[in-house]
DOTOR-701978 format. One record per residue (C-alpha): x negated, y negated, z negated; residue number from 1; residue in three letters. Coordinates in Angstrom, 2 decimals. Layout:
VEXBA       x       y       z pos code
VEXBA       X       Y       Z NUM  ALA
...
END
This chain:
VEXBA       x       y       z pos code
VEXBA   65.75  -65.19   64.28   1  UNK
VEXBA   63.00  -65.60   61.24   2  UNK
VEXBA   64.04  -65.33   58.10   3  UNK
VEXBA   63.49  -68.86   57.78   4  UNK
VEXBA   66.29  -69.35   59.80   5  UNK
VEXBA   68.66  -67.65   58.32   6  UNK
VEXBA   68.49  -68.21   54.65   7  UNK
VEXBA   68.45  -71.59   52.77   8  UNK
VEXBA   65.10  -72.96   52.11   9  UNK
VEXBA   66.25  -72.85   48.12  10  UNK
VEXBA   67.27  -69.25   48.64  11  UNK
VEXBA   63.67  -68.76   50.42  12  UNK
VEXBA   61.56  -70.55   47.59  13  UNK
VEXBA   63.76  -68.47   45.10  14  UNK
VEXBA   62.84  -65.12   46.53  15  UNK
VEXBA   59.09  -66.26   47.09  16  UNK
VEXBA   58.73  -67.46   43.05  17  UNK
VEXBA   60.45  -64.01   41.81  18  UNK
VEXBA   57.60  -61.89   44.14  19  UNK
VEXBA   54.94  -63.91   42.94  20  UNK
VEXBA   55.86  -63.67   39.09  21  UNK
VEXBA   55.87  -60.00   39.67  22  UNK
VEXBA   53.30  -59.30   41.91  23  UNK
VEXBA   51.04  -61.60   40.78  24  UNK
VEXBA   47.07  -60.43   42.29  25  UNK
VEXBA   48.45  -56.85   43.46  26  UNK
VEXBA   50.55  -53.77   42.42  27  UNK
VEXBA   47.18  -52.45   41.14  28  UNK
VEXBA   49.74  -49.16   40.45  29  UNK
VEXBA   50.85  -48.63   44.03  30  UNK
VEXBA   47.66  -48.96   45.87  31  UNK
VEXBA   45.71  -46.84   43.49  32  UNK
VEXBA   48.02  -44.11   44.40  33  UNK
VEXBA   49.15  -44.53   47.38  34  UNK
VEXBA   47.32  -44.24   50.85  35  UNK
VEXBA   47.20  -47.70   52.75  36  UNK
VEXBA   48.08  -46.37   55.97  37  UNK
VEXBA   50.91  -44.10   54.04  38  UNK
VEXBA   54.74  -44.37   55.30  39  UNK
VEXBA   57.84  -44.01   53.55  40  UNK
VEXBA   62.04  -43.74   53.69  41  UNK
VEXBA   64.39  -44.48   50.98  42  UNK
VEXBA   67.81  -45.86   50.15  43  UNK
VEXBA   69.57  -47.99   47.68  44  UNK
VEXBA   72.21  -46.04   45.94  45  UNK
VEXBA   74.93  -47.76   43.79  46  UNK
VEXBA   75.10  -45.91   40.07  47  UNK
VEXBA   78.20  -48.04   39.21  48  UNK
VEXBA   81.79  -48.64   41.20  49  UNK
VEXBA   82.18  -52.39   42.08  50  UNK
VEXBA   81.58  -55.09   44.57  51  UNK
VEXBA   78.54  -55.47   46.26  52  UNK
VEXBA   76.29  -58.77   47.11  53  UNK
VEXBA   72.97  -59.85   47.73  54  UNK
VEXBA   71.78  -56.71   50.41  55  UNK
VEXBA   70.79  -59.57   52.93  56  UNK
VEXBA   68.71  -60.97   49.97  57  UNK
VEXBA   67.30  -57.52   49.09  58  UNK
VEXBA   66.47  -57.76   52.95  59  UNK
VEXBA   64.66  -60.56   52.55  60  UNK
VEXBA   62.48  -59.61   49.90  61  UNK
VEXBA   61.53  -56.28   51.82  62  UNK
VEXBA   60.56  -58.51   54.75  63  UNK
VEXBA   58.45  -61.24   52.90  64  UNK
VEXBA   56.75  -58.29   51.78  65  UNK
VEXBA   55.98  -56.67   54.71  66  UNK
VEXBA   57.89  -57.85   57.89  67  UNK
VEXBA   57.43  -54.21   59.81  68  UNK
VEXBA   59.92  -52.90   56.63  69  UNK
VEXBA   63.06  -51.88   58.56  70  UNK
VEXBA   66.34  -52.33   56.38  71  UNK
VEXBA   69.55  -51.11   57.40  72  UNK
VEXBA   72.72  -51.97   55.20  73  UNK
VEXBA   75.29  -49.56   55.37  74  UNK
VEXBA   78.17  -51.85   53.93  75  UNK
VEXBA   79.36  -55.01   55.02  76  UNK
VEXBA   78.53  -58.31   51.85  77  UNK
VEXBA   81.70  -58.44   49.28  78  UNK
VEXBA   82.78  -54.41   49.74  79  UNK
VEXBA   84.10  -52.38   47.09  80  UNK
VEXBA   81.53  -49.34   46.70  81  UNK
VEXBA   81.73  -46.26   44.51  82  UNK
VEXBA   79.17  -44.63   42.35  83  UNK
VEXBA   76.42  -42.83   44.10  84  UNK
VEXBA   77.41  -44.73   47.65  85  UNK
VEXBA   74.86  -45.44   49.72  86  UNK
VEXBA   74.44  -49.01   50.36  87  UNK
VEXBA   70.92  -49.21   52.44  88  UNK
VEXBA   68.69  -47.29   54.23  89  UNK
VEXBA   64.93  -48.53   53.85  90  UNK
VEXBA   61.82  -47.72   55.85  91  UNK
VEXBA   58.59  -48.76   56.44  92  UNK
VEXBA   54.62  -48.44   54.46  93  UNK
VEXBA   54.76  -46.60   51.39  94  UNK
VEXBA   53.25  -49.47   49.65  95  UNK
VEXBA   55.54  -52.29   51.03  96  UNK
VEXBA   58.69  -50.48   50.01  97  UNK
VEXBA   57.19  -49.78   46.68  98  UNK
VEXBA   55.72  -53.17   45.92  99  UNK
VEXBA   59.06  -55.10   46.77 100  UNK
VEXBA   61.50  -52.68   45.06 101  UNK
VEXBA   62.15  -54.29   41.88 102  UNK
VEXBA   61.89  -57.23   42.92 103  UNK
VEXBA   64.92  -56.57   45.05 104  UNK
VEXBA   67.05  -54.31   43.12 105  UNK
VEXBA   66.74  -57.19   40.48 106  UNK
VEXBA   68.41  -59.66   42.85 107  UNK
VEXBA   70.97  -56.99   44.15 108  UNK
VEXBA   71.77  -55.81   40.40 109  UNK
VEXBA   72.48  -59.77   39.02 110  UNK
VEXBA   73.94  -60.46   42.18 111  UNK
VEXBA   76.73  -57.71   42.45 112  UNK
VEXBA   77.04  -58.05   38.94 113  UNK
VEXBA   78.61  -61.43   39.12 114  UNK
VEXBA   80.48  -60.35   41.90 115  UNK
VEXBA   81.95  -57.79   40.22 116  UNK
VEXBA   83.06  -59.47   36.92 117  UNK
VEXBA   84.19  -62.13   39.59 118  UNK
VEXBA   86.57  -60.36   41.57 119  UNK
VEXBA   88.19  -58.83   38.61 120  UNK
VEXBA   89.19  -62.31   37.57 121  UNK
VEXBA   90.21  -62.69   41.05 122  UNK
VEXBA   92.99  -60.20   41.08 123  UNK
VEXBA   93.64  -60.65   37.66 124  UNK
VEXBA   95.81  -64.24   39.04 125  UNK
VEXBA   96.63  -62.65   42.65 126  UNK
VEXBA   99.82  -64.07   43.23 127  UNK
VEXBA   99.75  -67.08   41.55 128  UNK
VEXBA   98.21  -70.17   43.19 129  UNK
VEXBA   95.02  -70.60   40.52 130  UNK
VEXBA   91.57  -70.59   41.99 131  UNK
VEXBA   88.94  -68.83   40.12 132  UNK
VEXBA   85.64  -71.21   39.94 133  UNK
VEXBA   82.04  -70.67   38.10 134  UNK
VEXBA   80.18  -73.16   36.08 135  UNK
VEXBA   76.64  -74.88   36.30 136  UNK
VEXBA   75.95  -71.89   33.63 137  UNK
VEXBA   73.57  -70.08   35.63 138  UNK
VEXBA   70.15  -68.97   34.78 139  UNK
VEXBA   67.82  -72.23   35.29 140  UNK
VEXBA   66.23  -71.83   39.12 141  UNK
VEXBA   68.91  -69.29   40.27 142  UNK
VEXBA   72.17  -71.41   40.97 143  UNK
VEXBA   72.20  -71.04   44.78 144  UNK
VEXBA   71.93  -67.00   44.24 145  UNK
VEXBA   74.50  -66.93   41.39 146  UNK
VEXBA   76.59  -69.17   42.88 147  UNK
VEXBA   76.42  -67.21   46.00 148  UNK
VEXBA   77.59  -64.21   44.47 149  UNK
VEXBA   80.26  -66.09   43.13 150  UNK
VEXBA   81.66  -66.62   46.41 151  UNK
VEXBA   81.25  -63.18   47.59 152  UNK
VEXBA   83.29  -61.94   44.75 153  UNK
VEXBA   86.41  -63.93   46.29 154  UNK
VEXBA   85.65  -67.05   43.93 155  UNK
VEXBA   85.00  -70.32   44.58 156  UNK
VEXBA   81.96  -72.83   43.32 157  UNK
VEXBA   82.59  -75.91   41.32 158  UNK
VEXBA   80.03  -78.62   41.72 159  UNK
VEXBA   76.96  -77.42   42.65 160  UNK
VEXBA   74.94  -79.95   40.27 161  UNK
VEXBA   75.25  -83.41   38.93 162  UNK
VEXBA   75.00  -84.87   42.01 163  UNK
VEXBA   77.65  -84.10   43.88 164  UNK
VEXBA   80.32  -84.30   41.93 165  UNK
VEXBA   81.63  -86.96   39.16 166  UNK
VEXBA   82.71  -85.09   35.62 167  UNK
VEXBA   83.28  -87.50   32.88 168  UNK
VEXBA   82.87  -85.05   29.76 169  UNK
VEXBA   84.06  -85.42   25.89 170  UNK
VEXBA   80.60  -86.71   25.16 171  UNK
VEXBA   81.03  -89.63   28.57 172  UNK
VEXBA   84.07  -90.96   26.84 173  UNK
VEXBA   83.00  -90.86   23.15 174  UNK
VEXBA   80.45  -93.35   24.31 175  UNK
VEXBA   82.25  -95.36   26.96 176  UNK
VEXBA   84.94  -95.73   24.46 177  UNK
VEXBA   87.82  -94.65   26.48 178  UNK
VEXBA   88.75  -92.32   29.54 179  UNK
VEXBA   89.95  -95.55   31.21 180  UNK
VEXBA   86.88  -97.59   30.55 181  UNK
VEXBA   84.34  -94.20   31.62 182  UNK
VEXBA   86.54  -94.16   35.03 183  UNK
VEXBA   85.68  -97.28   35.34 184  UNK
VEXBA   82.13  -97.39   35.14 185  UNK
VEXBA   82.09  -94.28   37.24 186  UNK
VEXBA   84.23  -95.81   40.14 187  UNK
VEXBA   81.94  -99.24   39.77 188  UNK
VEXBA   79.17  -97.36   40.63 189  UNK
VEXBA   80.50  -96.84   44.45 190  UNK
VEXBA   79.46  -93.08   44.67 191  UNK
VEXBA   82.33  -91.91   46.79 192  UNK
VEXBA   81.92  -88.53   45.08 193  UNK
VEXBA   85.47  -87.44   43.44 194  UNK
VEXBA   86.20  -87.62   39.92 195  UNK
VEXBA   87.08  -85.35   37.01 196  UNK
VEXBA   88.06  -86.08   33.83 197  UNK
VEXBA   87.96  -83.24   30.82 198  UNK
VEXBA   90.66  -84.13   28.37 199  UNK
VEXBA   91.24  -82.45   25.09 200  UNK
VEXBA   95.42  -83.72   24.77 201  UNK
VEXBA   98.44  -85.01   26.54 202  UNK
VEXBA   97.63  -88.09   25.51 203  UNK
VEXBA   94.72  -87.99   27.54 204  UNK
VEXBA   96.46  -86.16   30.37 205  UNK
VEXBA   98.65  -89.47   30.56 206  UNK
VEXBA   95.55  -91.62   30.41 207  UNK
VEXBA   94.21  -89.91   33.56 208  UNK
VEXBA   96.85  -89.95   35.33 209  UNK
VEXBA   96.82  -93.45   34.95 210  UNK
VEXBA   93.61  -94.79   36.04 211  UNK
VEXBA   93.91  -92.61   39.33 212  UNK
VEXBA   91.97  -89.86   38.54 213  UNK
VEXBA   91.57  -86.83   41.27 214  UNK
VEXBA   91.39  -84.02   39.30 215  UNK
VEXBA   91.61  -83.22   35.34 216  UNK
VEXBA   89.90  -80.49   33.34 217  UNK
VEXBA   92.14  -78.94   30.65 218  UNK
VEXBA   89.79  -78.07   27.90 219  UNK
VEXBA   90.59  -75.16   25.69 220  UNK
VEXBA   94.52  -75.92   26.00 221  UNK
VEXBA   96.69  -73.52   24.64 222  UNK
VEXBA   98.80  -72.48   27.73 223  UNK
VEXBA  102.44  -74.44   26.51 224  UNK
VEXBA   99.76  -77.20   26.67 225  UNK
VEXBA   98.82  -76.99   30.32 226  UNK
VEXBA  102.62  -76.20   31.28 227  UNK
VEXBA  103.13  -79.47   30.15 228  UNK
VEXBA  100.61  -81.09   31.98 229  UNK
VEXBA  101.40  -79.47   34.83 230  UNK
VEXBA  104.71  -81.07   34.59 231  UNK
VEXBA  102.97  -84.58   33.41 232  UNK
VEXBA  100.65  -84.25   36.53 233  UNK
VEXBA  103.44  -83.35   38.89 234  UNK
VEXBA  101.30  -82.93   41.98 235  UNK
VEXBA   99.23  -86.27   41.39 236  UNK
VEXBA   96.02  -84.82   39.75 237  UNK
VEXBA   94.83  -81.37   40.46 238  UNK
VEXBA   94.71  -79.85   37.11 239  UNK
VEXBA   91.34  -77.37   35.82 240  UNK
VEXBA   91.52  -74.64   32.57 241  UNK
VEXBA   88.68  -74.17   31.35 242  UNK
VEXBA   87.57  -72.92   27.99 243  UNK
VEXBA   87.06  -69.24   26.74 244  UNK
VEXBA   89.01  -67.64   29.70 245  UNK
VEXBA   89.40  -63.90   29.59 246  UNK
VEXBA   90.45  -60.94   32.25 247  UNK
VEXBA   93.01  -60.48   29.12 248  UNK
VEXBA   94.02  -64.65   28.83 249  UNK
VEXBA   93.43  -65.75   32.59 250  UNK
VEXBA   96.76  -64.66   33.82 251  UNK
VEXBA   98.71  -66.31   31.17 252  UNK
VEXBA   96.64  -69.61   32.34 253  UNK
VEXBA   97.19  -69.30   36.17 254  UNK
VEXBA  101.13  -68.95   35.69 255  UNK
VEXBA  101.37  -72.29   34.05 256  UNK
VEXBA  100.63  -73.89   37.37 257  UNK
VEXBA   97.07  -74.94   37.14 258  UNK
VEXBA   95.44  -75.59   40.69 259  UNK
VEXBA   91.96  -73.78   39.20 260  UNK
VEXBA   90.38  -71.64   36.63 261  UNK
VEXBA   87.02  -72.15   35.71 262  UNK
VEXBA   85.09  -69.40   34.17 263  UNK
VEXBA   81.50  -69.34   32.90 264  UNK
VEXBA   81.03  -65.88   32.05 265  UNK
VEXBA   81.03  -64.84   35.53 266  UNK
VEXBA   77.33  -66.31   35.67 267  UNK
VEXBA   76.32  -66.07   32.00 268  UNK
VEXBA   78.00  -62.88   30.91 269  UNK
VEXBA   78.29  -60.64   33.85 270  UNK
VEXBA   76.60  -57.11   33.30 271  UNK
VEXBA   73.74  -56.47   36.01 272  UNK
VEXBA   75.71  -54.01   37.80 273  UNK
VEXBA   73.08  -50.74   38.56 274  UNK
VEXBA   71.34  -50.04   41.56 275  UNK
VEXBA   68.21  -48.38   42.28 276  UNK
VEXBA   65.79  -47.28   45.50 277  UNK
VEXBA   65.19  -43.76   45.59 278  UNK
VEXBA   62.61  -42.06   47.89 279  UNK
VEXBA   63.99  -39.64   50.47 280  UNK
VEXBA   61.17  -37.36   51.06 281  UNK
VEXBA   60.89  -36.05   54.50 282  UNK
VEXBA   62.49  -32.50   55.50 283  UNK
VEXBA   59.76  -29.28   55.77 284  UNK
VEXBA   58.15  -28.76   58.69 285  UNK
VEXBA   60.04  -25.44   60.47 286  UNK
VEXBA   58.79  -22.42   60.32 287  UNK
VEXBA   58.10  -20.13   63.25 288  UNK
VEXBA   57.88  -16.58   62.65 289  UNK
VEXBA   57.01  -13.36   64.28 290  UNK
VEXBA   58.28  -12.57   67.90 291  UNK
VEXBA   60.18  -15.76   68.19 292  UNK
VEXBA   56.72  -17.72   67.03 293  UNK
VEXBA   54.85  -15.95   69.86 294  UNK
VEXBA   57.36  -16.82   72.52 295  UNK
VEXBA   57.70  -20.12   71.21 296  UNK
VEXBA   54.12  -20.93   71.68 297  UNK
VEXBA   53.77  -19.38   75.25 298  UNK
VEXBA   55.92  -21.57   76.28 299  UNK
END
């Protein structure tokens, strides 16, 4: 199977943009040190404890590089590593390895990163029926990767874009006038896609519930506030917090009942979690000596 094959063609494009903003016309470093015909073995090591995610995409950039690179993870997508844990073995021309490196590490890094920060928020509501989501706050041309990570942290994605889901914003009903009449024009437009409202009080809460809507973002409600519209909703609307969620708030906000919790510092605030590729250089030839030499070179 090509690599073609197995990733997205956004993830592909993604990966091919990064290693051409970095390479650019060579690694003029590398291959004035290093011989051409030159071989090396490394690993990535994690210098952090977390959750790991984005070694098939560190694959991938290895192989775009140089499609002879041999990777070989050593921990399954979404595991819980230590510090100094090996996560990859990596093998292949000196100059490949060395030329895709950061390239790599850089997607690994942002990617566990999120991941990390993610799952925290995850366990932070286990037992509760809340479902952690990110935002469209990603860094502009890497949704798909941040997004990805998301889900490997035991999250889930919110729309992907604006076109595949309907949210009707503060600023959508300030000019439509009302929630009711921006429901309206959304519905009129036949779109089929399902519709959010963001609401800012009960009042609204009632005026959602209302006109129909599917689901209703609770925007930066104190948490009485969304108990209560839990209780207005009563099962008809699937209700969203949203608004400066912490690990120290978002357990408060999942035990008033919301369905979801959505969260955009797990894309725009998550700390690149640290990983690096470090050469293992390979072991000294043995050393025969004396008698044994002799006998070992009769034979």
């Amino acid at each position: 199977m090509t690599l073609n094959q197995t990733f997205p063609t956004d993830l592909m494009e993604t990966i091919r943009r990064a290693l051409a903003e970095d390479i650019g016309s060579g690694d003029v470093t590398t291959e004035s040190i290093v011989p051409a015909e030159a071989s090396m073995h490394g690993q990535i090591i994690a210098k952090q404890a977390g959750i790991i995610a984005g070694l098939d995409i560190a694959k991938a950039v290895y192989l775009i590089v140089d499609p002879q690179v041999d990777f070989q993870s050593q921990i399954d997508e979404g595991s819980r590593v230590e510090n100094r844990q090996s996560l990859a073995l990596v093998s292949g021309r000196a100059r490949s390895l060395l030329t895709a490196e950061r390239t790599a590490m850089n997607f690994l890094g942002r990617m566990s990163g999120i991941a990390t920060l993610t799952r925290l928020f995850v366990e932070a509501v286990a037992g509760t029926k809340a479902v952690i989501l990110d935002t469209r706050k990603t860094a502009p041309g890497l949704r798909s990767m941040d997004k990805l990570a998301v889900r490997r942290g035991g999250g889930q994605n919110h729309r992907i874009g604006l076109y595949d889901m309907i949210l009707i914003k503060d600023n959508h009903i300030d000019y439509a006038g009302s929630i009711t009449v921006a429901v309206k024009r959304a519905r009129a437009a036949a779109s089929g896609l399902e519709v959010e409202v963001e609401i800012r009080t009960l009042a609204d809460v009632r005026e959602a519930l209302a006109v129909h809507v599917e689901r209703i973002l609770l925007d930066n409600m104190t948490p009485d506030s969304m108990a209560e519209a839990v209780k207005l909703a009563a099962g008809h609307a699937k209700l969203e917090a949203s608004g400066n969620v912490t690990l120290e708030t978002v357990r408060r906000i999942a035990e008033t009942g919301v369905d979801y919790i959505s969260i955009g510092a797990l894309t725009h605030s998550a700390k690149v979690f640290d990983v690096s590729f470090d050469y293992i250089a390979p072991p000294p030839a043995p050393l025969l000596m004396g008698h044994d030499s002799g006998e070992a070179e009769a034979k």
